[in-house]
GUNU-392544 format. One line per 3 residues: number of its first residue (from 0); their letters; for each residue z, x, y of N, C-alpha, C. Coordinates in Angstrom, 3 decimals, always signed. Atoms other than C-alpha are relative to their C-alpha. Example, Ala and Ser with C-alpha at 12.3 -4.5 7.8 and 13.67 -1.06 7.14 Angstrom:
BEGIN
0 = as = +0.000/+0.890/-1.190/+7.800/+12.300/-4.500/+0.000/+0.900/+1.200 ~ -0.060/-0.820/-1.190/+7.140/+13.670/-1.060/+0.730/-0.770/+1.090
END
This chain:
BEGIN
0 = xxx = -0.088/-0.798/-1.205/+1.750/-24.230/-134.637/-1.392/+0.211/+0.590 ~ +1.093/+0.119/-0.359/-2.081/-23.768/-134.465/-0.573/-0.881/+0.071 ~ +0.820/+1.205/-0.235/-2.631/-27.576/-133.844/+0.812/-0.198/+1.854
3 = xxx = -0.755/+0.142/-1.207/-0.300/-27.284/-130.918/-0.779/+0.761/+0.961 ~ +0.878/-0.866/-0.733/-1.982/-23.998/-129.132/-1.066/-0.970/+0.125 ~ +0.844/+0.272/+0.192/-5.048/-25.918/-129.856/-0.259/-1.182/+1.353
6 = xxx = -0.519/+1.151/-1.016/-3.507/-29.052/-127.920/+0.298/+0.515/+1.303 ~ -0.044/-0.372/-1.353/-2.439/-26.916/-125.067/-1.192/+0.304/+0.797 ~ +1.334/-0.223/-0.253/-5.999/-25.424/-124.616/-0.609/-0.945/+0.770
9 = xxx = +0.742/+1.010/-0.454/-7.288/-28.899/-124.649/+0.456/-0.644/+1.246 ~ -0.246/+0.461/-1.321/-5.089/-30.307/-121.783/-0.410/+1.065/+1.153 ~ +0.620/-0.915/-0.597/-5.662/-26.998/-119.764/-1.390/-0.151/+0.383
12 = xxx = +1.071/-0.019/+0.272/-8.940/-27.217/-120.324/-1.055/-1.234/+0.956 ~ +0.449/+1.464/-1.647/-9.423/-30.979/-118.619/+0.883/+0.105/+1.077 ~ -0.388/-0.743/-1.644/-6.932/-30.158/-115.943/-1.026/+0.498/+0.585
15 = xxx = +0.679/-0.923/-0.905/-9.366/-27.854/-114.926/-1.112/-0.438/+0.417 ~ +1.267/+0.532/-0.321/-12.384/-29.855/-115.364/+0.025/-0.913/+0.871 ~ -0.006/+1.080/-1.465/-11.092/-32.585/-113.671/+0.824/+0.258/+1.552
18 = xxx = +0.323/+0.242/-1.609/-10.293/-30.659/-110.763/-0.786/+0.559/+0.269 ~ +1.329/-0.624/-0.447/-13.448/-28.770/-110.964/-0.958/-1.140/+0.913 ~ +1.044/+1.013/-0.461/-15.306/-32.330/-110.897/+0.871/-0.914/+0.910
21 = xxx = -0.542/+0.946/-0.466/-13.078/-33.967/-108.147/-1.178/-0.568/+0.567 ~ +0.951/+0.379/-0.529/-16.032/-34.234/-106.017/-0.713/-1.362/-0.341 ~ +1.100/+0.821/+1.273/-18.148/-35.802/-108.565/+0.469/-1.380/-0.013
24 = xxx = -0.760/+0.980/+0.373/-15.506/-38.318/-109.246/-0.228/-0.749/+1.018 ~ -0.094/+0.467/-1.876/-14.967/-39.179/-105.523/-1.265/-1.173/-0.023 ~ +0.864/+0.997/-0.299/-18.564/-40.087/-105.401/-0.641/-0.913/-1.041
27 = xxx = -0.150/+0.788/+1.496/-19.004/-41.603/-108.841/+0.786/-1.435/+0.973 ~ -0.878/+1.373/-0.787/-16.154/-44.588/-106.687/-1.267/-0.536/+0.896 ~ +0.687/+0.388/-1.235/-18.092/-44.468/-103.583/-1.671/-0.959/-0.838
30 = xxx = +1.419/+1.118/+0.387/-21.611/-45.505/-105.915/+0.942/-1.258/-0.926 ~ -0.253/+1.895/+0.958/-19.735/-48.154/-107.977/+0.341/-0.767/+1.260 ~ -0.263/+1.314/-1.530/-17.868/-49.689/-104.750/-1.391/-0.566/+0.153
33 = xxx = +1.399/+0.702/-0.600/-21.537/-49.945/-103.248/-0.893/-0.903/-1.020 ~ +0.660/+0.351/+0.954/-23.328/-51.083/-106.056/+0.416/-1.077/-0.623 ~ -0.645/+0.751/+0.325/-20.972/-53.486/-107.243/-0.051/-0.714/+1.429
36 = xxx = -0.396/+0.660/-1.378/-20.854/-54.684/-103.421/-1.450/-0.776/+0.076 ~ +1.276/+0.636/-0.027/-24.957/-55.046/-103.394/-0.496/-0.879/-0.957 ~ +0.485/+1.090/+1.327/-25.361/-56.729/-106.878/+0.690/-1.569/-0.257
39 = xxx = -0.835/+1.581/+0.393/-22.367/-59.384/-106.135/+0.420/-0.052/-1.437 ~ -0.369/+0.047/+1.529/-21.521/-58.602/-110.135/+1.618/+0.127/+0.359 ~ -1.647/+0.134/+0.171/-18.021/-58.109/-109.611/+0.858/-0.441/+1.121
42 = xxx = -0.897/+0.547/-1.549/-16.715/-59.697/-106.530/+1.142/-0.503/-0.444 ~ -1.517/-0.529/-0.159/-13.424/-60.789/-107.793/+0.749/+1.574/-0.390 ~ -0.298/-1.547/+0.015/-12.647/-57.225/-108.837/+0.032/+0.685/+1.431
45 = xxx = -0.139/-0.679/-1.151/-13.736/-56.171/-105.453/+1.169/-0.739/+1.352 ~ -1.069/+0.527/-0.996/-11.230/-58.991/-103.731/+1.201/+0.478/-0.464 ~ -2.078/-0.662/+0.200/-8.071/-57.693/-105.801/-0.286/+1.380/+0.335
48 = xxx = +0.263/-1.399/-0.040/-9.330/-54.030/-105.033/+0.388/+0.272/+1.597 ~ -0.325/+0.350/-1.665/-9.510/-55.345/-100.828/+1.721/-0.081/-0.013 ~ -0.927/+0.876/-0.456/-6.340/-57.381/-101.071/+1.148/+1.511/-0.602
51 = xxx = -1.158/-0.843/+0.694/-4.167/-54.458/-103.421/-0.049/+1.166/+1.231 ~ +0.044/-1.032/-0.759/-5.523/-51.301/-101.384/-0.292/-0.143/+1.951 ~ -0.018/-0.040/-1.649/-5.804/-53.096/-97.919/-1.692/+0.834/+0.705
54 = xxx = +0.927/-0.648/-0.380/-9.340/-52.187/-97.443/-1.007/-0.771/+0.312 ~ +1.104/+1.114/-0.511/-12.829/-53.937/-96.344/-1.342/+0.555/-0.672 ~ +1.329/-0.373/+0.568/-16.049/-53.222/-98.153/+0.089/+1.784/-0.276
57 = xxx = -0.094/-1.803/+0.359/-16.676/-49.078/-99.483/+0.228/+0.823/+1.379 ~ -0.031/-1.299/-0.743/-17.199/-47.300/-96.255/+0.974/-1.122/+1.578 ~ -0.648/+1.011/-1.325/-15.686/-50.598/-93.970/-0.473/-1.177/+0.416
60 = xxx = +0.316/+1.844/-0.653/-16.143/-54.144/-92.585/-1.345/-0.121/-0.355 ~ +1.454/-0.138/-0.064/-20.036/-53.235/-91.847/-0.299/+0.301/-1.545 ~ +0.900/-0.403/+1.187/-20.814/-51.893/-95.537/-0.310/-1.714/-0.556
63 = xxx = +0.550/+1.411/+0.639/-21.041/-55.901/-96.446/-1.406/-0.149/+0.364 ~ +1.246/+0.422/-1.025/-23.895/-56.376/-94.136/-1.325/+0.314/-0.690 ~ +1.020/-0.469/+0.378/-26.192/-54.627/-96.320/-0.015/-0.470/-1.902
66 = xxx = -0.041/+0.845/+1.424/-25.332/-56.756/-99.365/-0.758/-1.285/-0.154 ~ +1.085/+1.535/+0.281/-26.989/-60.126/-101.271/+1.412/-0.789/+0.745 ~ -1.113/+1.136/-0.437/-22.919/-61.781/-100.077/-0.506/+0.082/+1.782
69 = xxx = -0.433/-0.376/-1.177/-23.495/-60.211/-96.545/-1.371/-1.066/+0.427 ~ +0.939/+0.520/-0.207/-27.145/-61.688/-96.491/-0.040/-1.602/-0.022 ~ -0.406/+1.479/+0.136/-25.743/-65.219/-97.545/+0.969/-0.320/+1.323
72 = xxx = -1.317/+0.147/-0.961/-22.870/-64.864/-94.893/-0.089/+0.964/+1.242 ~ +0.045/-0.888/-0.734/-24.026/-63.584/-92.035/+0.958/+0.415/+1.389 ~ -1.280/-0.338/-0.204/-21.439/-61.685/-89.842/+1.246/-0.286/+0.010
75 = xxx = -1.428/+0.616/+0.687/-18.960/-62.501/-92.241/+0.812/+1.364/-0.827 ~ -0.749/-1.130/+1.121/-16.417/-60.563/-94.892/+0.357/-0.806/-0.680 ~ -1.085/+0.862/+1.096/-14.999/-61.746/-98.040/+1.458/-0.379/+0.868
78 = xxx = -1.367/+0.282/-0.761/-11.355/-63.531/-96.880/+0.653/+1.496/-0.526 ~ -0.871/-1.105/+0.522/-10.134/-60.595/-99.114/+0.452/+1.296/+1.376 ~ -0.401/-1.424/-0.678/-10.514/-57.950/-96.252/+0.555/-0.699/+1.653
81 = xxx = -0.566/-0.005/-1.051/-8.388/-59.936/-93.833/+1.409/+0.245/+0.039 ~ -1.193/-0.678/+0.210/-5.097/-58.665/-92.997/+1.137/-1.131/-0.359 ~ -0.701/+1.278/+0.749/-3.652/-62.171/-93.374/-0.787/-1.244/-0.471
84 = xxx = +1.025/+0.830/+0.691/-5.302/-64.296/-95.730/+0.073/-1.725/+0.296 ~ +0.145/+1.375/-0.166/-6.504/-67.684/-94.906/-1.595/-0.761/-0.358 ~ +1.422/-0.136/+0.605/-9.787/-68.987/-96.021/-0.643/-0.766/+1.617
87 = xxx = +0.850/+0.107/-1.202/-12.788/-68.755/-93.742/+0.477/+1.284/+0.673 ~ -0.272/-0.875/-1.017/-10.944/-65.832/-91.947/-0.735/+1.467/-0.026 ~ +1.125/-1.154/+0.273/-14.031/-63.477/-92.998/-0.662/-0.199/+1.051
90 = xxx = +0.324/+0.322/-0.662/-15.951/-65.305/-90.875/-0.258/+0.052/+1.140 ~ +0.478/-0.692/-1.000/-17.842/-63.781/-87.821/+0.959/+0.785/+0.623 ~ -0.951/-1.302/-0.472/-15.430/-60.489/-88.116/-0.427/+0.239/+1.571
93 = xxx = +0.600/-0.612/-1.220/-17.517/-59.486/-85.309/+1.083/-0.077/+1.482 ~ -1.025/+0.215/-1.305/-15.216/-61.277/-82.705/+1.184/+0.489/-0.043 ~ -0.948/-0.006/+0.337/-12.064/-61.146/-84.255/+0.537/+1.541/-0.763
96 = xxx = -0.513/-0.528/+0.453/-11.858/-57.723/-85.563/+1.307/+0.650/-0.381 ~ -1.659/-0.576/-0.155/-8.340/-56.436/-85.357/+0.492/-0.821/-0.947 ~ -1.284/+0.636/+1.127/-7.245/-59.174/-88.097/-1.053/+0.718/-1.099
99 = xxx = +0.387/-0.356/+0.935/-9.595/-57.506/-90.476/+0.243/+1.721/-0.411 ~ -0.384/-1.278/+0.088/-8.883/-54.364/-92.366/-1.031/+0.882/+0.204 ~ +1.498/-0.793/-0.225/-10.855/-51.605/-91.076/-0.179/+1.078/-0.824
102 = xxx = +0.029/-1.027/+1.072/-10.443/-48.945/-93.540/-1.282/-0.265/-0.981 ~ +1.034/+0.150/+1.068/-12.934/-48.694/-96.751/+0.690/+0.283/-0.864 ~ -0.595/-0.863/+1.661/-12.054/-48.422/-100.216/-0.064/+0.851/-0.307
105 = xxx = -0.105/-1.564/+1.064/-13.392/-45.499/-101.151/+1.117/+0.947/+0.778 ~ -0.849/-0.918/-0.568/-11.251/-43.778/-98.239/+1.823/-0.562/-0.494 ~ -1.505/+0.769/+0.335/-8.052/-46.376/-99.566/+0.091/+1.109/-1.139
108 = xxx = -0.283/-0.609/+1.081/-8.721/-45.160/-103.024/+0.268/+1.438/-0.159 ~ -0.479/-1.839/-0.214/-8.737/-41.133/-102.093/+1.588/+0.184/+0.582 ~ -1.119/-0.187/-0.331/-5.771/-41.774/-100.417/+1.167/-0.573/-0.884
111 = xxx = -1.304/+0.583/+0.413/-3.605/-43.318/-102.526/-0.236/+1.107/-1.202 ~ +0.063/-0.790/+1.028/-5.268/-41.025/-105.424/+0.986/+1.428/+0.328 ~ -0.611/-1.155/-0.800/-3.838/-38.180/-103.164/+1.343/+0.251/-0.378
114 = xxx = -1.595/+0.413/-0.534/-0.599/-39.688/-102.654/+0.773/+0.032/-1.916 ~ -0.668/+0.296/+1.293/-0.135/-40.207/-106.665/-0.177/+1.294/-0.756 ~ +0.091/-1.649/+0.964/-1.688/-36.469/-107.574/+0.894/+0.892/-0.506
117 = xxx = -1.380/-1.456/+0.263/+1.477/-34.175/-107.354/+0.662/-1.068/-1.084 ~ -0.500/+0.579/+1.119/+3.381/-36.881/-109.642/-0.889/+0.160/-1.179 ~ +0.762/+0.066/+1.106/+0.700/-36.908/-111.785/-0.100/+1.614/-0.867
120 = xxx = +0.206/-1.475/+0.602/+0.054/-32.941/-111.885/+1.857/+0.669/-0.395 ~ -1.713/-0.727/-0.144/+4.250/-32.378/-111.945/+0.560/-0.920/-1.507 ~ -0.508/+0.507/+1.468/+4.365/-34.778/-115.052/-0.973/+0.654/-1.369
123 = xxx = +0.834/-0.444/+1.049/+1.388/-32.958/-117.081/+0.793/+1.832/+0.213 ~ -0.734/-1.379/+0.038/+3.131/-29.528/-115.942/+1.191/-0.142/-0.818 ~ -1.184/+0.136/+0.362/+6.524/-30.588/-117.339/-0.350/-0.666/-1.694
126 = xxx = -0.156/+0.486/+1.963/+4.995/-31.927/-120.625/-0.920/+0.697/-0.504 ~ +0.903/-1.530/+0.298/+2.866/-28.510/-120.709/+1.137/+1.180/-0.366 ~ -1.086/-0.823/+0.321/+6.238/-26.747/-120.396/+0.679/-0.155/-1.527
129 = xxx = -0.593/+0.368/+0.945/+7.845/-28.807/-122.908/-0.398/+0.725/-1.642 ~ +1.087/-0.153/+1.485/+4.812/-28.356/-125.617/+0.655/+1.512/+0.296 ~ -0.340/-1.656/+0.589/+5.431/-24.351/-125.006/+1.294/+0.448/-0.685
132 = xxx = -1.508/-0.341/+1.089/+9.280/-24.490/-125.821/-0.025/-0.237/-1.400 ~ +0.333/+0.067/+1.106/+8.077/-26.193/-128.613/-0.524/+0.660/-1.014 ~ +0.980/-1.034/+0.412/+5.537/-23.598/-129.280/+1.268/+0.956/-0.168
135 = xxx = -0.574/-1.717/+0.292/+8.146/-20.611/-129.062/+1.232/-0.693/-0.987 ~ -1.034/+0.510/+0.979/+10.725/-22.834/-130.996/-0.142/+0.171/-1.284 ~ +0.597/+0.127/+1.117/+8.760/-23.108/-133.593/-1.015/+1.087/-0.717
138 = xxx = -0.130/-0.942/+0.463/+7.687/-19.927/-133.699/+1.334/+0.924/-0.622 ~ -1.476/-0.842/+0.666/+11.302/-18.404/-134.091/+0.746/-0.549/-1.221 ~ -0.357/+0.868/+1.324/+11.942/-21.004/-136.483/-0.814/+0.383/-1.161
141 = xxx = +1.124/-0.390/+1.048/+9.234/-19.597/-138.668/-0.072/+1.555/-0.119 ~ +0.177/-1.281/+0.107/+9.698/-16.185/-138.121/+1.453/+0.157/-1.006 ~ -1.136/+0.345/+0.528/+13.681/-16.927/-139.071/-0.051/-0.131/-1.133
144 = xxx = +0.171/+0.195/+0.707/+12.617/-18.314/-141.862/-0.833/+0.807/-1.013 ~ +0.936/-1.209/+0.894/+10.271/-15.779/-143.004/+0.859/+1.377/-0.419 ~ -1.034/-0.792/+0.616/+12.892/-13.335/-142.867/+1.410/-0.361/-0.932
147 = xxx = -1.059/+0.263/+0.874/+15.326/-14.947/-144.811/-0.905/-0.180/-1.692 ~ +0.010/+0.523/+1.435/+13.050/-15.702/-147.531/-0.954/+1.371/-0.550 ~ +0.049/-1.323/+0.422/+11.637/-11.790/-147.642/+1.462/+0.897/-0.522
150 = xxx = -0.656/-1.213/+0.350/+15.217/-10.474/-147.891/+1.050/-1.116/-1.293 ~ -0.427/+0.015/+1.042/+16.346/-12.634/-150.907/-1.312/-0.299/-0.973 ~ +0.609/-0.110/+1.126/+13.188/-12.236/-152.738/-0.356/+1.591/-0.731
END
């Protein structure tokens, strides 16, 4: 029973931290997107990240521009951030914008984080509830038991 309390504490406990540090988190994304965008280290990661969340570089189309890909490709985008993929269709966004996605990841990723929070906080509430029935179950089960084995000793 006192590994359980113990366990409730601990989820409580990061609940809280992690919505103390949403902030933090937020921009924790925003420096990897960029950083990962300027070093070229993970560029397929950042095309399934475009192509899944529908987005174009961290803050939008322009955040390439200030990369080593953007510097090789100049007013270009990965194909990833076009709305229908064809190769080459990165390729002097400048004219053609409207087929490219204009959004940014980091604003994709807040939003979809958004969109998935209440499921997320409505399934740690419901298996916070659970643990307490457990908790008072298992207290009455032990109290039950304590009185049965005071009144035949």
């Amino acid at each position: 029973m006192v590994i359980l309390i113990i366990i409730i504490t601990i989820e409580i406990a990061v609940a809280i931290a992690g919505y103390a540090m949403r902030d933090q988190i937020t921009n924790k994304i925003q420096e990897t997107i960029a950083k990962d965008m300027k070093e070229n280290s993970t560029h397929e990661a950042l095309d399934d990240l475009q192509k899944t969340f529908k987005c174009c570089g961290s803050e939008g189309p322009d955040s390439w521009n200030n990369t080593i890909w953007g510097g090789q490709h100049k007013n270009s985008v990965p194909d990833s951030c076009c709305k229908e993929f064809s190769t080459g269709c990165g390729a002097n966004y400048t004219t053609h914008r409207s087929t490219i996605y204009d959004s940014g990841c980091v604003t994709a990723l807040k939003s979809w984080a958004l969109h998935y929070v209440w499921a997320f906080g409505g399934a740690i509430i419901a298996f916070a509830v659970i643990e307490l029935l457990g908790l008072m179950l298992s207290y009455c089960v032990a109290k039950s038991i304590r009185a049965q084995y005071t009144q035949t000793a």
